[in-house]
C-alpha distance (Angstrom), angle and dihedral (degrees) to the residues before:
residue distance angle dihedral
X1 . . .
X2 3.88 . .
X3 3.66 128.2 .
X4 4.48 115.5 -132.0
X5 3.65 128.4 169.6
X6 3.83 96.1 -23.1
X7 3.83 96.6 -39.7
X8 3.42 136.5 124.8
X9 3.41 107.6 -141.1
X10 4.15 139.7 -151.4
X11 3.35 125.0 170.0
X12 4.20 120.4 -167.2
X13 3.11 145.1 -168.9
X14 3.70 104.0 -139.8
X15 3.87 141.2 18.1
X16 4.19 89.0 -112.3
X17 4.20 84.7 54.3
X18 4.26 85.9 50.5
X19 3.93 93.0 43.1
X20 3.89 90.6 45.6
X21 3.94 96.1 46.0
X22 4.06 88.6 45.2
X23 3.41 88.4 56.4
X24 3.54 106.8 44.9
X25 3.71 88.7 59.9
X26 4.30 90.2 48.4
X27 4.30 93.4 48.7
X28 4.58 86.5 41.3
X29 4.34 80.5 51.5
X30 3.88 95.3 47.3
X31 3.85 89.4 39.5
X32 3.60 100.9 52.6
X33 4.40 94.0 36.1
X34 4.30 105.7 20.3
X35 3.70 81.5 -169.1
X36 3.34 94.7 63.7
X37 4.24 122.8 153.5
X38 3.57 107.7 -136.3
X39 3.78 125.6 -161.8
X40 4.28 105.7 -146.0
X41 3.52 124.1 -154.6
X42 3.92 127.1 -159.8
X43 3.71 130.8 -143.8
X44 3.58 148.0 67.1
X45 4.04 96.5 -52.0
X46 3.88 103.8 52.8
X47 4.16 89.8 50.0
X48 3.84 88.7 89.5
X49 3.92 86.7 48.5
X50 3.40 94.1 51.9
X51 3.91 94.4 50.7
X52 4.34 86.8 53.4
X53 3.81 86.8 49.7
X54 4.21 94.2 52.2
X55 3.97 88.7 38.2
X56 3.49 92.9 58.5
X57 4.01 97.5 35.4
X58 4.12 80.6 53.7
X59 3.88 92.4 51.9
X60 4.01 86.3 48.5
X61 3.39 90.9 -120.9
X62 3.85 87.8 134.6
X63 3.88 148.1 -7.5
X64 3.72 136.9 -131.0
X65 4.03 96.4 -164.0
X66 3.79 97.3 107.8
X67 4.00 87.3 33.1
X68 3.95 116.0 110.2
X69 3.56 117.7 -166.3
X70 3.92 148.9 -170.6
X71 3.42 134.6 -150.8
X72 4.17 120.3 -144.3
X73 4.03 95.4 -128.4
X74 3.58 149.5 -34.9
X75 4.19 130.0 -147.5
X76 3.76 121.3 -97.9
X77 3.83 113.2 -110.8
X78 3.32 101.9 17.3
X79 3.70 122.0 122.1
X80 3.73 120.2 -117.2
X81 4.10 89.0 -115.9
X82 3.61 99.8 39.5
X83 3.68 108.3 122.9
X84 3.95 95.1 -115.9
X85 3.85 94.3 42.8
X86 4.03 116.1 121.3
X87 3.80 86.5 -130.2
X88 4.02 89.6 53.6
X89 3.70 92.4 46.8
X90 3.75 101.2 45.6
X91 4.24 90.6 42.1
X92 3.92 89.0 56.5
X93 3.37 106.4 32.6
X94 3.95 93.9 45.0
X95 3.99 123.9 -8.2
X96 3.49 99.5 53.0
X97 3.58 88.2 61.9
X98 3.60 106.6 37.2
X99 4.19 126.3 63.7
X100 3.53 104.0 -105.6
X101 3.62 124.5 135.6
X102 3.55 113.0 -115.7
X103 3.98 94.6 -127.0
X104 3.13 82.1 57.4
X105 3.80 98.5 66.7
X106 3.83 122.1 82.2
X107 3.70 127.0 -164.8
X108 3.95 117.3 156.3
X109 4.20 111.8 -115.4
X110 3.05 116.4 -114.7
X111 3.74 96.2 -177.0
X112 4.05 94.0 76.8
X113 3.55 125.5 120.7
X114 3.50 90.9 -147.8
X115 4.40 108.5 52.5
X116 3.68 99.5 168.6
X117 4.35 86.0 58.1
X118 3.35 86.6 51.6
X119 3.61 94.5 43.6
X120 3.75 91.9 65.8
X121 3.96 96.3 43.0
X122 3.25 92.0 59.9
X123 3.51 100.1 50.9
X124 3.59 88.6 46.9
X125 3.55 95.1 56.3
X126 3.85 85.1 54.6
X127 3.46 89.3 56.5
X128 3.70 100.1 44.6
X129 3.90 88.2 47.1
X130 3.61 105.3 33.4
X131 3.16 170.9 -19.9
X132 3.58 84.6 -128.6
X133 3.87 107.8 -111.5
X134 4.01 105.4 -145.2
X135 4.05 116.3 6.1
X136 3.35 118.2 -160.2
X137 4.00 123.2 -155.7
X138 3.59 142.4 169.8
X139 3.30 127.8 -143.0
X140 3.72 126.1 -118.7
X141 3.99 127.8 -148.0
X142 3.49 87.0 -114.2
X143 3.87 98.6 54.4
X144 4.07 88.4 -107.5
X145 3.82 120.1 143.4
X146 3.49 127.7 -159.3
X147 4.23 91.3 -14.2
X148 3.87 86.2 -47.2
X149 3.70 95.2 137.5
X150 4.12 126.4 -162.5
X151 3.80 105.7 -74.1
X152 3.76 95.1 35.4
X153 4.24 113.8 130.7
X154 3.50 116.1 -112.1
X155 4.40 86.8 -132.0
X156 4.30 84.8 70.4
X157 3.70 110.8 133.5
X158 3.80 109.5 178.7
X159 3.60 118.5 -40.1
X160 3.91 153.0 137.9
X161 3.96 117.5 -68.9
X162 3.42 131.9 -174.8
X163 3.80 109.9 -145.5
X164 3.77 129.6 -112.0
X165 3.84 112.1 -114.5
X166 3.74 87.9 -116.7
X167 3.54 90.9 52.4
X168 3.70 88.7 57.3
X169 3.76 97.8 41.5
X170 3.59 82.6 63.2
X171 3.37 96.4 54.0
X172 3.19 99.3 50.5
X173 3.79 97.5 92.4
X174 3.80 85.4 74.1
X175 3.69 96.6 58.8
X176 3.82 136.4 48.4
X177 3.92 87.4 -96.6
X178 3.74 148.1 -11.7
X179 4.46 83.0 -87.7
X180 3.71 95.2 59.2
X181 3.67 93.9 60.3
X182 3.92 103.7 96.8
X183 3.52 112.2 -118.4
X184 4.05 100.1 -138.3
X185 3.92 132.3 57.6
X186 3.31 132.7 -172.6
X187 4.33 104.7 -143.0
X188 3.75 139.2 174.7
X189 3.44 111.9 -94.2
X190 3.91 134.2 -97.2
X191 4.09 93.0 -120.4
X192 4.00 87.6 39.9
X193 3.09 89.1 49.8
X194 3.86 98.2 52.3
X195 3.88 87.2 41.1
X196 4.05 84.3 81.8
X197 3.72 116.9 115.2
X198 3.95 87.2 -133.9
X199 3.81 134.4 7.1
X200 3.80 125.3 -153.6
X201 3.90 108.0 -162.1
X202 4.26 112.7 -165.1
X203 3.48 120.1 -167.9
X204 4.14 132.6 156.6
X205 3.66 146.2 152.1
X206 3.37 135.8 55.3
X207 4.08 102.4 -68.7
X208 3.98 89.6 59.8
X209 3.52 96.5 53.1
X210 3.70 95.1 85.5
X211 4.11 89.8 50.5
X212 4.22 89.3 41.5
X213 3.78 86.5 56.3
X214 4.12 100.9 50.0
X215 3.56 83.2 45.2
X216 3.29 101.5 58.0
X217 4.24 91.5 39.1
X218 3.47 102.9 18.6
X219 4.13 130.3 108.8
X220 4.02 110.7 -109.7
X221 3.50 99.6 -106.3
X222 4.02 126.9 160.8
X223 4.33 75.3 -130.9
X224 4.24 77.1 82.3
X225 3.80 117.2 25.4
X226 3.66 92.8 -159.1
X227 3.78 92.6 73.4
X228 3.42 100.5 73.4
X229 3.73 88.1 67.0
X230 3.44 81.0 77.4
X231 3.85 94.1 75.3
X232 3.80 97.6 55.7
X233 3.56 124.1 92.2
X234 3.24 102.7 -131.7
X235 3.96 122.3 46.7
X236 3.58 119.5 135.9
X237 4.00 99.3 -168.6
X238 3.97 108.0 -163.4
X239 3.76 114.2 -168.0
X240 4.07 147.6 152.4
């Protein structure tokens, strides 16, 4: 463990090492404050978290039923049960098999007809609820966190983005092709997002090392969301 720029850093060897090192710092959180407010990420990366987090909830090592929590973002038009919806993704891979109370799960819906309404409810709820205790995030290629693409101002509190092309080639893997990935999101802000009393940033394989190294030498510049992560003062950034 070495300390750059603000960070707290780990780098591992493998993807089980990342998932197991994520983790430890979720069950410590949960132990310590059961009420815990989570921030949740989706994707690839955080699966292996996810699996750490039921393991241990099976072994009753901990419980999640006085845990709220929040997830980062969720595509626009997508029904809650379609197979690539953030609300499908994070009830299979985690919250069907955990003991959290359903009302106290929040992902943003990105089946309204009206975004911007739904924009400000769900920042409110973060601020009723919150601040958010541990946030995790991955990293995208691009620098983006949460669906905070390159360009987006630091100020952002939760809003409606439409997603870089890269972002959606990325994606793509998930759906049937590059033009079934929806082209809108609606995401946690940059400024929520840094309003968390810790941050846990994953990131590993051989796509993010490009993004892992401008992070870690790299200006902060809105030109790479990421950066600004730099500025908090807590960030454990956990990597390979």
């Amino acid at each position: 463990m070495i300390e750059v720029k603000g960070l707290e850093k780990f780098e591992v060897k493998s993807y089980e090492q990342l998932s197991h090192i994520a983790a430890t710092f979720i069950i410590e959180q949960i132990r310590m404050k059961p009420d815990s407010v989570l921030g949740l990420a989706t994707g690839s990366t955080p699966v292996g978290l996810y699996q750490k987090l039921i393991a241990s909830h099976q072994k009753c090592e901990i419980s999640f039923r006085e845990t709220t929590t929040f997830n980062l973002d969720e595509y626009v038009g997508l029904h809650s049960s379609h197979p690539q919806s953030y609300n499908r993704f994070m009830h299979d891979h985690l919250f069907s098999r955990i003991d959290i109370n359903n009302d106290q799960i929040h992902i943003p819906n990105g089946e309204t007809r009206n975004l911007q309404s739904e924009c400000f409810r769900y920042e409110k709820a973060i601020k009723n609820q919150g601040p958010i205790d541990i946030q995790v995030l991955g990293l995208g290629v691009n620098g983006h966190i949460g669906f905070n693409e390159p360009g987006t101002s630091f100020q952002t509190r939760t809003h409606v983005v439409d997603l870089a092309e890269s972002t959606r080639e990325a994606n793509a893997r998930f759906f049937a092709s590059k033009e079934a990935v929806p082209k809108q999101a609606i995401t946690v802000g940059i400024d929520t997002i840094m309003d968390s009393h810790k941050i846990i940033l994953l990131a590993f394989g051989e796509q993010k090392q490009a993004a892992i190294e401008r992070l870690n030498n790299g200006e902060v510049s809105e030109d790479f969301p990421a950066s600004i992560l730099k500025e908090h003062p807590n960030v454990t950034l956990i990597y390979g």
